[in-house]
C-alpha positions as CSV (number, residue, x, y, z in Angstrom):
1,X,31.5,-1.8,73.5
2,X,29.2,0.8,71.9
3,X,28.0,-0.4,68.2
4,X,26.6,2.1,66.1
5,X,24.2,1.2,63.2
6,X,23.1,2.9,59.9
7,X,20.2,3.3,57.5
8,X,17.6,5.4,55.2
9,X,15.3,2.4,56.5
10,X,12.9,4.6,57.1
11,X,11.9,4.4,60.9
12,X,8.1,5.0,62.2
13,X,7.1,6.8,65.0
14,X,3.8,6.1,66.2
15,X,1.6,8.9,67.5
16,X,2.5,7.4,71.2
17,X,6.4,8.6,70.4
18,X,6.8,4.9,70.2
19,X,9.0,3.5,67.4
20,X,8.1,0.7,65.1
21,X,8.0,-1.2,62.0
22,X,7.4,-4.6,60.3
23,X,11.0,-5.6,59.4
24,X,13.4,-3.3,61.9
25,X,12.3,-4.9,64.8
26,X,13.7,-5.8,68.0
27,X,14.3,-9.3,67.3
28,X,16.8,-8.1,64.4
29,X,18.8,-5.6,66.5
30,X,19.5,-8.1,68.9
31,X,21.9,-9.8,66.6
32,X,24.2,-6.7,67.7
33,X,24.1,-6.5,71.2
34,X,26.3,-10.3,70.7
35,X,29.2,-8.6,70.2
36,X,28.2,-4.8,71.5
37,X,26.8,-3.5,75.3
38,X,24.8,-0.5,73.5
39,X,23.6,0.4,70.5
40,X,22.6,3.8,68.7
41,X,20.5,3.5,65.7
42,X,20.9,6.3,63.3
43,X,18.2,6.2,60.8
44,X,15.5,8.1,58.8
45,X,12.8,8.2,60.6
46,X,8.7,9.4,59.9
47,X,6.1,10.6,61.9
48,X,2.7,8.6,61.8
49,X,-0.9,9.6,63.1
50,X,-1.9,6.3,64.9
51,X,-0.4,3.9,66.6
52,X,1.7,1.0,66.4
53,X,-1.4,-1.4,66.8
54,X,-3.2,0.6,64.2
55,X,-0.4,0.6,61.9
56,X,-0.1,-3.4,62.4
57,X,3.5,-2.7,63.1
58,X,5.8,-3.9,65.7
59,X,7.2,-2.4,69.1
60,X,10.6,-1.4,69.0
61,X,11.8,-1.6,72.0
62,X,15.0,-2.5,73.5
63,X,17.1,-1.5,76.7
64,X,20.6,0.1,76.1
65,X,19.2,1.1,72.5
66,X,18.9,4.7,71.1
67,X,17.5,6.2,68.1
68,X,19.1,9.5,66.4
69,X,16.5,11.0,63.9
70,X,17.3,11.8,60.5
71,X,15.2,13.6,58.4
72,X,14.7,12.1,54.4
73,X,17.5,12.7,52.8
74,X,16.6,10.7,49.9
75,X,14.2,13.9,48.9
76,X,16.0,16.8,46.8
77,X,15.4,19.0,49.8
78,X,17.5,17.0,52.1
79,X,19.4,15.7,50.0
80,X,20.6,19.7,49.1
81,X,20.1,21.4,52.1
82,X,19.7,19.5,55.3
83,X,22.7,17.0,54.5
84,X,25.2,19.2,56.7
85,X,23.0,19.5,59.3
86,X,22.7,15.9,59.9
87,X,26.4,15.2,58.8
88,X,27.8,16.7,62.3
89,X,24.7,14.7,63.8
90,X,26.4,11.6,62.2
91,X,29.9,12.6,63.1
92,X,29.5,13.0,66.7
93,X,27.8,9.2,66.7
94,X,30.5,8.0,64.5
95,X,33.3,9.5,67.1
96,X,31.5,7.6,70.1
97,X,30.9,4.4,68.8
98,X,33.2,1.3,68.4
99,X,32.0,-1.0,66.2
100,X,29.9,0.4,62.9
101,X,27.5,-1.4,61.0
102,X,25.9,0.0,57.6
103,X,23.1,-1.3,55.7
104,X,23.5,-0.5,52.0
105,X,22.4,0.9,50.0
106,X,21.5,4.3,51.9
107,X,22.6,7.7,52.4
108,X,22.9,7.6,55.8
109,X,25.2,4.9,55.7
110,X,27.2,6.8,52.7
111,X,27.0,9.7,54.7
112,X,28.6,7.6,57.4
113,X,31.0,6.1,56.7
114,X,33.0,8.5,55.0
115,X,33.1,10.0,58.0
116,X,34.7,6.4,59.4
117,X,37.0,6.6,57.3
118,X,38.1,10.2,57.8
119,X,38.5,8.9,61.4
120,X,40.1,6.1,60.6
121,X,37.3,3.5,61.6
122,X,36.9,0.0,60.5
123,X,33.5,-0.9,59.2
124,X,31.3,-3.4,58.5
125,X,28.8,-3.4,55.6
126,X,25.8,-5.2,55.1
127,X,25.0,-5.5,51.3
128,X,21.3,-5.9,51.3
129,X,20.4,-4.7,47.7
130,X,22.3,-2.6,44.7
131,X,22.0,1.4,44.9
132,X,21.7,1.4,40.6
133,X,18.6,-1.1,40.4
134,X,17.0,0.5,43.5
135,X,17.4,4.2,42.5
136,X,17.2,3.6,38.6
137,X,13.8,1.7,38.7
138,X,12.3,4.4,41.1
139,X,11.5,7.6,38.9
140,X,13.0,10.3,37.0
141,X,14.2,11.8,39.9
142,X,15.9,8.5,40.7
143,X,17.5,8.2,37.7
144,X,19.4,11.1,38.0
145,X,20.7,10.0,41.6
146,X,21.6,6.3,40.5
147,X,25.2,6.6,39.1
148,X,26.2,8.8,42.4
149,X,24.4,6.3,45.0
150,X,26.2,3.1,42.9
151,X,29.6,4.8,43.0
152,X,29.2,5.2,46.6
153,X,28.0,2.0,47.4
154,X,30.5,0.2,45.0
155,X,33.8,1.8,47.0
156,X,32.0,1.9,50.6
157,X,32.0,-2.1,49.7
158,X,35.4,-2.3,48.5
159,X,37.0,-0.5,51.6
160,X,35.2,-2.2,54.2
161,X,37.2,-4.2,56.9
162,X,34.0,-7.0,57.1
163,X,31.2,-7.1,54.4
164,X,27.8,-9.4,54.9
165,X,26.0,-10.2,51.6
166,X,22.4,-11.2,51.7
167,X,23.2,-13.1,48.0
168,X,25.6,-16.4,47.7
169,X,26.9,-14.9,44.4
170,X,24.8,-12.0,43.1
171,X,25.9,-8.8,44.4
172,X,29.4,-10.1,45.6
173,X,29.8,-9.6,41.7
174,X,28.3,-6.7,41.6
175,X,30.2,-4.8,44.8
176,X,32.9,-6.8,45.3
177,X,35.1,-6.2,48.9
178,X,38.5,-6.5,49.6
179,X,37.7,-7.5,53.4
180,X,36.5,-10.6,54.8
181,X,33.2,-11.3,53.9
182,X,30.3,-14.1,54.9
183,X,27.1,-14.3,53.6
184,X,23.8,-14.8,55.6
185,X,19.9,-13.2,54.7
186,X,18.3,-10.8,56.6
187,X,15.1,-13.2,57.0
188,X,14.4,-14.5,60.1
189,X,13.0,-17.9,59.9
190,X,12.7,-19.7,63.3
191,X,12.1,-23.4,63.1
192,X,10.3,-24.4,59.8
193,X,7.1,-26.3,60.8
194,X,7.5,-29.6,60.4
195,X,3.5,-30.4,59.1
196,X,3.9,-27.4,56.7
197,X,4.5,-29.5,53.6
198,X,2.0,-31.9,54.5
199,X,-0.6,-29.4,54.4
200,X,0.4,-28.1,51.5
201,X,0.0,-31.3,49.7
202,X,-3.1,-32.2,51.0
203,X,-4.4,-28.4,49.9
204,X,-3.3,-28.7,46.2
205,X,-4.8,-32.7,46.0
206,X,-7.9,-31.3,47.1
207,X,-8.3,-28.2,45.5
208,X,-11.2,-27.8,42.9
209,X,-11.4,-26.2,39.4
210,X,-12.1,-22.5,40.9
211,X,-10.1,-19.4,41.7
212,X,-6.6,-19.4,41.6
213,X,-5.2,-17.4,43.9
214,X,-1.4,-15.7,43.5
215,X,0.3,-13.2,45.8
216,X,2.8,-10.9,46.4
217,X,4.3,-9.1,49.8
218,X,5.4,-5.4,48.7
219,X,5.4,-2.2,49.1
220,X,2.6,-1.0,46.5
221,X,3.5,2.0,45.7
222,X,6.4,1.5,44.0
223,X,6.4,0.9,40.9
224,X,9.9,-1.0,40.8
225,X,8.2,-3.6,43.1
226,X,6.6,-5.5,39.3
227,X,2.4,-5.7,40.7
228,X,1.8,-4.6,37.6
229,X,3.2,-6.9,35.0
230,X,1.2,-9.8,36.7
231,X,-1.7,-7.8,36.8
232,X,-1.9,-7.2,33.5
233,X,-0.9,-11.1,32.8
234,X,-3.4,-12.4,35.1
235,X,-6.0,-10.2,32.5
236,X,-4.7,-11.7,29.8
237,X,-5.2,-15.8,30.9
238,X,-8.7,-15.0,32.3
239,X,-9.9,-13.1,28.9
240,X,-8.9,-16.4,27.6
241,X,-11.2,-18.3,30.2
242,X,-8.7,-18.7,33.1
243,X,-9.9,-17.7,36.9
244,X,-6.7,-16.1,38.4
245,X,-7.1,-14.0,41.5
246,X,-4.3,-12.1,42.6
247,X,-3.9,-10.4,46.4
248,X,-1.2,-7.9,47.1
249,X,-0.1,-8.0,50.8
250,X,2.2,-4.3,51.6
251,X,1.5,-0.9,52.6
252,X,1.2,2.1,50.1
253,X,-0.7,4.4,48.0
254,X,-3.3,1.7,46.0
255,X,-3.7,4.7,43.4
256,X,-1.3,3.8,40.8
257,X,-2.2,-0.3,40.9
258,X,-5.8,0.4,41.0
259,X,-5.4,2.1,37.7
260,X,-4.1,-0.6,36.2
261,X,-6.3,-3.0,37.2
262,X,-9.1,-1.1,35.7
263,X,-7.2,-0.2,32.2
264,X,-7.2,-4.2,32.0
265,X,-10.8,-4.7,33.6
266,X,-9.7,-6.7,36.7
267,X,-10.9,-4.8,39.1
268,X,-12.4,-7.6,40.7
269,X,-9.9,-10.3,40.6
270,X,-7.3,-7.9,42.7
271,X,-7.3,-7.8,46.7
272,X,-5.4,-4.7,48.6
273,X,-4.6,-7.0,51.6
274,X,-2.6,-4.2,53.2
275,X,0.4,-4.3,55.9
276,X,0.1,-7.4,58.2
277,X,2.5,-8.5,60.9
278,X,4.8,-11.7,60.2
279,X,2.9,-14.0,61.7
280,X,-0.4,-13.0,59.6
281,X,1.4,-13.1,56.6
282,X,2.7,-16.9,57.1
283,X,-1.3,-17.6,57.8
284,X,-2.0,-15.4,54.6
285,X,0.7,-17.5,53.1
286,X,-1.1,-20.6,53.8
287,X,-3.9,-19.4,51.9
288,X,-2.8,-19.0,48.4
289,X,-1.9,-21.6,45.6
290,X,1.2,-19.6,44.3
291,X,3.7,-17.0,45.5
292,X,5.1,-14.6,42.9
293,X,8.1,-11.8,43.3
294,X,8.0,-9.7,40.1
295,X,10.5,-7.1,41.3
296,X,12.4,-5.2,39.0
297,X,15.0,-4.7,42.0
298,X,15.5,-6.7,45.3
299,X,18.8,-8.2,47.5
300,X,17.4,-11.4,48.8
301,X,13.7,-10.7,49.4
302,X,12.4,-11.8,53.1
303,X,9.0,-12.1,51.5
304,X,9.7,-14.9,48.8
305,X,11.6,-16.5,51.7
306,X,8.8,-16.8,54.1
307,X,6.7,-18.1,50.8
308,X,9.4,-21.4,50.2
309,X,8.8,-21.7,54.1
310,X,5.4,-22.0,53.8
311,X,5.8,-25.0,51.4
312,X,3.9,-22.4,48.9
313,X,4.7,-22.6,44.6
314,X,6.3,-19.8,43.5
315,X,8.1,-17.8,41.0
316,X,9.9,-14.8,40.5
317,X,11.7,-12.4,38.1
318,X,15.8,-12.8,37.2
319,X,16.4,-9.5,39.3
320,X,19.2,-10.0,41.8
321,X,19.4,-12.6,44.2
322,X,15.9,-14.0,43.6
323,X,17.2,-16.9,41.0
324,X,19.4,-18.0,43.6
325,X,16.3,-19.4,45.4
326,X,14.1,-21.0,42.3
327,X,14.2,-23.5,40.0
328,X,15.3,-22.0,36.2
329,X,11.7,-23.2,34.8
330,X,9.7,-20.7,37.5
331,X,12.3,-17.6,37.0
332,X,10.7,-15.0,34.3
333,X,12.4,-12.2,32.5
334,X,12.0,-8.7,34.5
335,X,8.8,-7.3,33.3
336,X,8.1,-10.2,30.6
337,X,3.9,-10.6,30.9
338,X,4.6,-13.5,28.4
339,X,6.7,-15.2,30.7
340,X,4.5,-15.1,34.0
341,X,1.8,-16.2,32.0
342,X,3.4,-19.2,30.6
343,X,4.4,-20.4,34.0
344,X,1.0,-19.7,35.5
345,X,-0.7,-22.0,32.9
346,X,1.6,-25.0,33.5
347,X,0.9,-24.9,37.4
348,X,-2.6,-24.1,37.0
349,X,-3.0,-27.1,34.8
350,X,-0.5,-29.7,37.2
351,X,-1.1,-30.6,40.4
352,X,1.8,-32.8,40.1
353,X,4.2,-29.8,38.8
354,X,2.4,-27.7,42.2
355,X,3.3,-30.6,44.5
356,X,7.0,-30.7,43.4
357,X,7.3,-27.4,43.7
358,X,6.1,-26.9,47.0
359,X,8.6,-30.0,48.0
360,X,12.0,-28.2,46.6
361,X,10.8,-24.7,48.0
362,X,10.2,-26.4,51.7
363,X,13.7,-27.9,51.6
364,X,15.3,-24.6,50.2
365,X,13.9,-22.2,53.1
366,X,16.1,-24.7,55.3
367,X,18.9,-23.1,54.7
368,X,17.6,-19.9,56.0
369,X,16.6,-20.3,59.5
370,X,17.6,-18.0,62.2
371,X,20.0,-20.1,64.1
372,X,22.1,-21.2,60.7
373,X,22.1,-17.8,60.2
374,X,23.1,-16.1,63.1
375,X,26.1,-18.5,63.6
376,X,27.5,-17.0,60.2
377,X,26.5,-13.3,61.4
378,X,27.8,-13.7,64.9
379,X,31.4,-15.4,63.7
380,X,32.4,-12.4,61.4
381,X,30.6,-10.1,64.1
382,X,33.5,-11.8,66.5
383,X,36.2,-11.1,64.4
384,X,35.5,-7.6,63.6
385,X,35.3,-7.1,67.8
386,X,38.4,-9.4,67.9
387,X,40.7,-6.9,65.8
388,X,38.9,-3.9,67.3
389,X,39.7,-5.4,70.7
390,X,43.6,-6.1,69.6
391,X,43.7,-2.6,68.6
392,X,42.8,-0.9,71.7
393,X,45.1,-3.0,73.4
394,X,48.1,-2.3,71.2
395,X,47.6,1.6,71.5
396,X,47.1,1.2,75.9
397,X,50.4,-0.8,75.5
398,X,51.9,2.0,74.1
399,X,50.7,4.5,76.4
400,X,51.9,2.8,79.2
401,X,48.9,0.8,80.2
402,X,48.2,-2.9,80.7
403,X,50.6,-5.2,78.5
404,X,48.3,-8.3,78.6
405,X,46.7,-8.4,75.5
406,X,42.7,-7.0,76.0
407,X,42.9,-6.0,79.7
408,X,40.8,-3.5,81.5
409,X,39.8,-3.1,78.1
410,X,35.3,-3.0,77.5
């Protein structure tokens, strides 16, 4: 069985030709090769001028695993010129593969699986995040693109054969399918340590009246990603004799966030941690007293995840999937300064609000470890093989061939 699989991502390749990245890793394509024997990756893919180690990025490496290049399509040039270039690119993958899998929302997977469809291909979509919120929030440019990309997102969705949701409820609302659909995140949380909560306990009892330290794990140089709103918040509570610290953990430009940090005269209370691998952000994690997501557009984010993991307080915007993970009195409006600072000042004045907190948030990343997961992935991953399987046999039957069900048949 050849699987192929779809996405703007983007890619990185390393200076080495080596290809790599933080969250497309190795560990998450192998979920494929359950039901597949190869697997070509389509997917944008950029150049960098280091290597992978340098980058603090991860190896991508597996065997029986290509990568096709695509150049950005989500840039007016390619997204006017170089689309038909890449489109027969696509098409030739889509005409050797088997079993498809597209990540929305992305181009690339647009791109692809109209192409499925012309061939008469079942599908199977993951909905990671919504096209509108993603391409709205980005700029002007964005804007312009947003009713096209949620359009083609909202009837890729409804045609699929097999759809997996990152959200319980959220964007099943918003791009409903017709197909048989299970839900499962794209985190990967192995076995949640057991002393985790303990620790965290035993940090907030014995923490003194100093710094408090909030975080975030984001790109930073989008502006969709909400830094911003706390930054200016966390300005606010310490011109009124609060010490709030706040460290940003992501790659990016620091321009635009910098900026802002100096229009509100917090230069100093801001740390640019920068990219770090998984296992330096759960130690990161560890670290600081509360965990914040103030996006203005997400799916299910990995990062807040990882932060309920780590036993860690935390709060986040209404945007998407992310209420589905808090308690109603730590969700904020999107972009509401008010709001983040009114939660902030209840936990920086309670221990007993911080303990509780990091109690419900330990018990809630439960339901996200890998192997819970996986056995949701891997059943609808068996049925789309299943009917793919039945198919083949059906048309060798009626060529002549075998007339048990599946023989001879990959």
């Amino acid at each position: 069985m050849k699987g192929l699989f779809c996405f703007d991502g983007p890619m990185y390749k390393d200076v080495n030709g080596v290809y790599c990245n933080t969250t497309i890793t190795s560990e998450m394509f192998k979920r494929y090769f359950h039901v597949v024997d190869e697997l070509v990756v389509v997917i944008r893919t950029l150049n960098l001028d280091i290597t992978y180690e340098e980058a603090k990025m991860k190896k991508v490496e597996l065997e029986n695993m290509t990568f096709v290049e695509i150049g950005n399509l989500n840039s007016p040039k390619g997204f006017l010129f170089e689309r038909n270039k890449y489109k027969k690119i696509i098409e030739t993958c889509v005409k050797e593969s088997d079993l498809i899998f597209a990540r929305m929302p992305s181009i690339i997977s647009d791109m692809t699986l109209d192409i499925a469809k012309k061939y008469k291909k079942k599908y199977l979509v993951e909905v990671g995040g919504c096209a509108w919120d993603a391409y709205w929030n980005h700029s002007w440019i964005g804007k312009v693109v947003a009713p096209y990309m949620y359009f083609n997102e909202k009837r890729h969705i409804k045609d699929a054969d097999f759809s997996i949701y990152v959200t319980k409820r959220w964007l099943q609302s918003r791009y409903p399918s017709r197909g048989i659909q299970a839900t499962a995140s794209n985190v990967y949380l192995k076995n949640v340590k057991k002393n985790v909560l303990e620790k965290r306990i035993e940090k907030i009892k014995q923490k003194k009246e100093e710094t408090f330290v909030i975080g975030t794990t984001a790109a930073i140089n989008v502006k969709y990603k909400g830094q911003q709103y706390v930054i200016q918040a966390i300005s606010n509570l310490n011109n009124k004799g609060y010490n709030f610290r706040y460290e940003l953990v992501g790659g990016g430009e620091e321009k635009y966030l910098k900026k802002v940090a100096s229009n509100f005269n917090v230069e100093n209370n801001i740390q640019f941690k920068g990219l770090m691998l998984q296992e330096d952000v759960m130690d990161w994690l560890e670290s600081i007293d509360m965990y914040i997501q103030p996006s203005k557009q997400e799916g299910l984010p990995r990062a807040l995840v990882e932060a309920l993991s780590m036993a860690c307080p935390a709060m986040g915007s209404t945007t998407a999937g992310i209420p589905e993970l808090l308690q109603r009195e730590n969700i904020f409006s999107n972009g509401s300064v008010d709001e983040i600072e009114e939660i902030l000042i209840k936990y920086h004045n309670s221990k007993d609000m911080l303990i509780n907190n990091a109690k419900l948030n330990y018990e809630k990343s439960k339901e996200f470890q890998l192997e819970k997961l996986n056995d949701s992935r891997n059943k609808i991953y068996e049925q789309y093989k299943e009917v793919l399987l039945k198919e083949k046999s059906v048309v060798f039957e009626n060529q002549g061939g075998a007339k048990k069900y599946g023989e001879n048949i990959k």
